[in-house]
Phi, psi and omega in degrees: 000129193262143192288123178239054216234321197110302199297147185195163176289176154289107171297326174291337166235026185071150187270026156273280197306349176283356197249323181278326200276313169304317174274308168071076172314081164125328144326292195280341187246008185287135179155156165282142187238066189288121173293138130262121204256162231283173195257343193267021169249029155238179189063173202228151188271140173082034160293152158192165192243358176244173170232098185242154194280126174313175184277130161103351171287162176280012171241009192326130163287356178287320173275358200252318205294127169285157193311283225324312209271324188295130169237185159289176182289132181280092167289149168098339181255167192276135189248080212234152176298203184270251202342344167272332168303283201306302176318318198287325187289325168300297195283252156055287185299341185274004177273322203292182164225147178195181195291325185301347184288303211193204176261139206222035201284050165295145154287161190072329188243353158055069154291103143221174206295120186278135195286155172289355208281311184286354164252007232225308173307294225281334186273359194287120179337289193307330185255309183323312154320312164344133171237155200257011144266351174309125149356077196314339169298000185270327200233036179294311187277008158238005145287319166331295189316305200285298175332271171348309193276328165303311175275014099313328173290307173324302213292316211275347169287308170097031194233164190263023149153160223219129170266164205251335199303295213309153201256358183188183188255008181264007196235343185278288175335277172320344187264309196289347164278337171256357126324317162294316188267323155300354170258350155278331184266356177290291148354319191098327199261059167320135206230188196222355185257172169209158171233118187241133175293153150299016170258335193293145212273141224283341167264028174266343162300285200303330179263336167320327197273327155262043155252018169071023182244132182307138207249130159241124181283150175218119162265124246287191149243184163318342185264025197044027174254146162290159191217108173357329199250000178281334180278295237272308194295348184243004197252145174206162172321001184243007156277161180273299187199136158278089176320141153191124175283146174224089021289149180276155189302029155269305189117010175283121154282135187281066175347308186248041181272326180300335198287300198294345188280314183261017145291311198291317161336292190304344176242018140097033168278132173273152192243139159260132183240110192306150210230333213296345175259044159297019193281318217262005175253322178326121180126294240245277141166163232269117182277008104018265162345317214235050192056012187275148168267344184214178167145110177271155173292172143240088170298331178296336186268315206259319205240064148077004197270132169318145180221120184140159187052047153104346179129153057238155197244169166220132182232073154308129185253139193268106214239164201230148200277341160300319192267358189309311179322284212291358173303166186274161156293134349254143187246152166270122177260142197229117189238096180066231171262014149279152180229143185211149155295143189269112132203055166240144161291349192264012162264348178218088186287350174293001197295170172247025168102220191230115185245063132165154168325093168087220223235013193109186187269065199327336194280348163300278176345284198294319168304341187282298156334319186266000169296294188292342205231323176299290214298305203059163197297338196263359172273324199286328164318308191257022170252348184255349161241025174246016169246354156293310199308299168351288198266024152265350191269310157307308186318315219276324185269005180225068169262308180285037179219303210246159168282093172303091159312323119299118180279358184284160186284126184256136185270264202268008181215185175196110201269111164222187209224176181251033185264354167265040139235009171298311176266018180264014174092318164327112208244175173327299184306301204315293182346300183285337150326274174246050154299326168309303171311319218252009209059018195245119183314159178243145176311157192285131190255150154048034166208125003279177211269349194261355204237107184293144149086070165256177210214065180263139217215131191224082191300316162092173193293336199252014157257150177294156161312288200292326184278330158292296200332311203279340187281341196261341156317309197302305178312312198260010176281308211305308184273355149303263238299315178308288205297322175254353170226115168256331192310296186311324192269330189306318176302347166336154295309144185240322193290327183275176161322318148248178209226186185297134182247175212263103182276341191290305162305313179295325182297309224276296203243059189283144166255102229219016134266130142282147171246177139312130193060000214248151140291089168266144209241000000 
């Protein structure tokens, strides 16, 4: 497929070399790059960086502390200045990556750059402060807050409400599934199935299974879409439900989801919709609309929340005014201009409970309000049609260069593959290996499971035209250089602090202590 955008490197000097000078192999990682070796192999015994009042002084901590709190003396830890503290924790931080580092184009998982307005928002004394015990007469403006942002997600979703509680979007999954199995078991009509396409986002198996439902796969067609009649052939009265991410982890809108929505009904099933790509909807439209019955957010992904290293995360899940009972506790109710949290079961005996302690991840909550209230409907719009435009923009400049497994129209993402680099020896990893060198975080490899050796790249709304352009030079330096040194790119990363680690050992046999003497090889 021939580029059909015009843009291209200086050819005359190749597209490597258009990579270094544009990207800058050697550029983008030119710095000092200081080893720091682990903080307990440094310092000397009796070094220290604080000034605490000896054992036996009139400031003794034994007199200030209850007994409770007191422990012994603490062998083993490191005995370092202040100042050896603060370098060593600084440079540490110079290792890491994160969006504020750099293009951060994982698929799937929609890093992009979160506004400070909205963490600036989220520190605010009244909401930062907060305690989930507070009184409600204490806390009316973050229940207000909270009341608001449900009834936006409803609105901007298309569904009549939404709980704030789940703590992530895989716990969101798991809330909307026991949601599901309680409005079947409500019924009298406990059901034993779940039906998930191979497109469908990779923990959706896992939370059907631990709602006790046996998982049946469906498989896509050539056009990387689900198709009616692959559904109509697996669905009978013992399904629950049909998972289905939309747009699918290709980066494909699923066309025929109302048709596939009303097999699924007519035989007395519910379809679920994983949420977590709404970045490519916002606006746009509403899944709601087009038959789902369920669908959690990503707030980390869609609405300002940081996203990475583990959390901290929010997956509010979106209900059809049938399934409303059954949300979990606690929900915010709003009585005349007052608002107090629902939380006994005997105002809602349907509930399916409590999935965690006290009211959700509130600093989400605010950023997200304050996105959606920053943005507005005509922003949240033009938030879904510049991460389509985006990553139709990557597509259009690495088409002749990576392989496009699919021809279908990609909305907020682009799947391609490593098979024009097959006979030079060269696979996916090498590739993402060295997007390091050239400075660039690398896109999610060998996911989904249905595309072999894939190379998915999700640019998201908030990077510039120029910074894709030099990451899509790097891609295509990359893939010159697999024809002519395949060695050199096998050889990835060379730039960093560290080089290629055994990642298959670090998974199998990791080490997560230090000891004294010990030695890793």
């Amino acid at each position: 497929m021939a580029n059909p955008t015009g843009w291209k490197p200086d050819m005359e000097k190749g597209a490597a070399s258009a990579a270094r000078d544009e990207v800058g192999l050697g550029h983008a990682t030119r710095g000092l790059a200081f080893e720091e070796g682990l903080l307990f192999e440094r310092g000397s015994r009796g070094r220290t960086g604080v000034s605490l009042p000896k054992r036996g002084s009139e400031a003794d901590p034994a007199r200030e502390l209850p007994a409770e709190l007191l422990r012994p003396e603490v062998d083993g830890l490191p005995e370092v200045g202040e100042l050896e503290v603060v370098r060593h924790f600084t440079r540490l931080s110079t290792w890491n990556w994160g969006i504020d580092t750099g293009f951060y184009p994982l698929g799937s998982c929609t890093m992009k750059y979160n506004p400070k307005s909205s963490e600036a928002l989220a520190r605010l004394p009244g909401f930062a402060g907060a305690h989930p015990l507070a009184h409600p007469s204490m806390a009316q403006g973050a229940l207000e807050l909270m009341y608001r942002l449900e009834r936006a997600l409803s609105e901007i979703s298309g569904f009549d409400a939404t709980s704030l509680s789940p703590a992530a979007g895989a716990q969101g999954e798991l809330c909307g599934m026991m949601v599901i199995r309680a409005w079947h078991t409500a019924r009298g009509n406990p059901r034993k199935k779940v039906l998930i396409p191979d497109t469908a986002h990779g923990t959706n198996p896992a939370s059907s299974a631990l709602n006790g439902y046996e998982v049946v796969p469906v498989k896509s067609g050539e056009d990387g879409r689900l198709h009616p009649d692959a559904v109509r052939a697996v669905m009978d009265e013992d399904v629950a439900a049909i998972m289905i991410t939309n747009p699918n982890t290709l980066g494909i809108f699923e066309t025929h989801i109302a048709e596939i929505a009303e097999i699924v009904h007519a035989k007395g099933g519910l379809v679920y919709g994983d949420g977590a790509n709404m970045n490519a909807l916002l606006g746009v439209a509403r899944p709601g609309d087009m038959g789902f019955d369920v669908m959690q957010f990503n707030l980390h992904k869609t609405f300002a929340t940081p996203h990475g290293g583990g959390g901290p995360g929010s997956g509010p899940v979106a209900v059809k005014a049938a399934l409303v009972p059954f949300l979990p506790l606690p929900v915010v109710a709003r009585e005349g201009e007052r608002y107090r949290l629902v939380t006994d079961p005997a105002e809602r005996p349907q509930t399916i409970g409590k999935l965690r302690e006290f009211w959700g991840n509130f600093g989400m909550f605010v950023r997200a309000w304050a996105l959606i209230r920053e943005l507005g409907p005509d922003g949240l719009r033009s938030t879904a049609h510049l991460a389509v435009l985006n990553a139709n923009y990557v597509r259009a400049l690495l088409a002749d260069a990576y392989d496009l497994p699919y021809g279908t129209d990609s909305l907020h993402e682009v799947v391609f593959t490593d098979k024009n680099l097959k006979p030079t020896g060269v696979t996916t990893m090498d590739v993402a290996k060295r997007l390091i060198d050239h400075g660039f975080h690398p896109p999610t490899v060998y996911f989904p499971l249905v595309v072999h050796g894939a190379l998915m790249i999700e640019p998201t709304e908030t990077e510039s035209k120029e910074t894709l352009e030099r990451f899509c030079a790097a891609m295509r330096a990359i893939a010159e250089e697999a024809a002519t040194s395949p060695e050199a790119v096998k050889a990835a990363p060379t730039k960093p602090v560290r080089a290629r680690l055994d990642e298959t050992r670090a998974a199998r046999k990791p080490v997560l202590r230090w000891t004294p003497g010990m030695k890793v090889e």
